[in-house]
N, C-alpha and C positions, 0 to 999 in steps of 0.2 A: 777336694784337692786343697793343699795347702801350700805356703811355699815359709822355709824357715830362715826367721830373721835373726842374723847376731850382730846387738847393739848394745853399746856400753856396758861388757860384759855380758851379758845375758842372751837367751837364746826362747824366741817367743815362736812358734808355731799360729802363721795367719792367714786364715782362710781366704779363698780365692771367690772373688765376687762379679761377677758380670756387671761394667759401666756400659759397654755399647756390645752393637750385634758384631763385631771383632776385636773385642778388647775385652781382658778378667784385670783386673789389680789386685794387689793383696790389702786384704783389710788391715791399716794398721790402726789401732784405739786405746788410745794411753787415759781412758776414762776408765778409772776404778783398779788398775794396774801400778798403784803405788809406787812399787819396786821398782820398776821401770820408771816412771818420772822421776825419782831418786836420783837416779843414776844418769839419767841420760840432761836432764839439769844439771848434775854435776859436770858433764862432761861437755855439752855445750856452754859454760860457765869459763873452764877451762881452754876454750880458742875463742871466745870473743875476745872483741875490744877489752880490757880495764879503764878504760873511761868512759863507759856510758854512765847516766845518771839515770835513767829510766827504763822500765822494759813494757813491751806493747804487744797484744795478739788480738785474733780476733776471737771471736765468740763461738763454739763453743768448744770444741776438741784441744785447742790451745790452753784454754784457761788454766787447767792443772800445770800443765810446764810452767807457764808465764807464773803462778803461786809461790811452784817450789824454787825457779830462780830465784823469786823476791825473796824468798824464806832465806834462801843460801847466800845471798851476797849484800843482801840489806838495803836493797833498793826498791822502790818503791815498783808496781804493774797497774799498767792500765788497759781498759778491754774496748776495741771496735764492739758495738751489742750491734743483734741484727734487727733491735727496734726498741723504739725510743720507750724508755720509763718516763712512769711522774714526775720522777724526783732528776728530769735529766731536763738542764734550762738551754731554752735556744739553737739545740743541736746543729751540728754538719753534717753534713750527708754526702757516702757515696756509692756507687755501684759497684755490686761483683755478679760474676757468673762461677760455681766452680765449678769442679769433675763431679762432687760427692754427691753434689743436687742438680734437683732439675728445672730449676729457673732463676730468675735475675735475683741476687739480695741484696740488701741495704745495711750498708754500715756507720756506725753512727758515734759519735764523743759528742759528752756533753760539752759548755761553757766552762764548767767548773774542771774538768779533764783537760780541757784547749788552755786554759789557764797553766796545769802543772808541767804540760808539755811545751811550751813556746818558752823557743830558747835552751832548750835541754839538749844534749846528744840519747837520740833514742836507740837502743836494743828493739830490734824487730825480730819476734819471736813466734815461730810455729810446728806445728807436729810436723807435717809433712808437705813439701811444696812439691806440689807436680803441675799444673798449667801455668802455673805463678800467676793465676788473676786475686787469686786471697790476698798474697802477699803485695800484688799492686795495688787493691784497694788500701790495704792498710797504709804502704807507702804514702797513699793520697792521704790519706786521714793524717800524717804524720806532719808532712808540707803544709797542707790546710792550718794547721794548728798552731805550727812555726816553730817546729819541731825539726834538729837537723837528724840525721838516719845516719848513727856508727857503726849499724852494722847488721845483716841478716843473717838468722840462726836458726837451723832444722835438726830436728833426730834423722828425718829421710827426706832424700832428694830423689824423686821419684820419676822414670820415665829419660827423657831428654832433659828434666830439670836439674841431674848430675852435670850435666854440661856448660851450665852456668858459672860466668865465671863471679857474678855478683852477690854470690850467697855462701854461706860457710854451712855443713852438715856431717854430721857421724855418721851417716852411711848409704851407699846409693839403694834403691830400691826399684827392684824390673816392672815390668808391665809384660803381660803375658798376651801376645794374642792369640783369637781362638782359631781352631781347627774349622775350617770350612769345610 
């Protein structure tokens, strides 16, 4: 089964995946789908703020959008990692739980990251928000850093997270439950 998605023009056919024993989502994966992160960075580009100065996501499904923003608008991206590198001094740390896995993660900015963001209006950018715990660790991470938040930005707002009024998104995205 699938269910079909039309976003920023484009129209993707995505499989229906089992999260819990009454509940399917649609898989959405803007990894390796170029065409789509084109377009759908362009077009969340197009309702944010024009005044952020930086843009931010977390690790790893994000990363491609949060790339091609930067590519398109000439702003710099910085990445929550869900574990600390060599080359990352001192880090901060926070906690997420999301839908897509199955237990607690860690998100993480270096020193040198907490540096480019404090004081900055940050872009908080992700594929898809549906519990919004991603999106509040990242928040954390944002605050932590002294970073202020202009503004939250998704391709899909998935579930009840359409109903948010603290987020901006190109398109809602259902949740299917199952047949008992």
């Amino acid at each position: 089964m699938t269910y079909t998605l039309k976003v920023a023009g484009l129209t993707r056919e995505l499989p229906l995946c089992r999260a819990s024993d009454d509940l399917d989502i649609a898989a959405f994966v803007m990894l390796s789908d170029v065409e789509l992160t084109e377009r759908c960075a362009e077009e969340l580009l197009k309702i944010a703020p024009p005044d952020f100065d930086i843009i931010i996501t977390a690790e790893t499904k994000g990363i491609p959008l949060a790339y091609e923003m930067s590519k398109q608008s000439g702003k710099k991206y910085y990445i929550g990692r869900k574990s600390v590198k060599l080359y990352m001094t001192d880090p901060i740390m926070v906690e997420v739980k999301s839908i897509t896995t199955d237990h607690v993660q860690k998100l993480y900015l270096s020193q040198e990251d907490i540096a480019e963001i404090k004081g900055k209006k940050v872009l908080i950018v992700d594929d898809v928000i549906s519990t919004g715990d991603s999106l509040a660790a990242i928040e954390k991470l944002v605050n932590k850093a002294g970073g202020e938040i202009a503004a939250k930005v998704a391709v899909l707002a998935e579930g009840a997270a359409a109903d948010r009024t603290d987020i901006t998104y190109l398109e809602k995205l259902p949740v299917f439950p199952r047949k008992k």
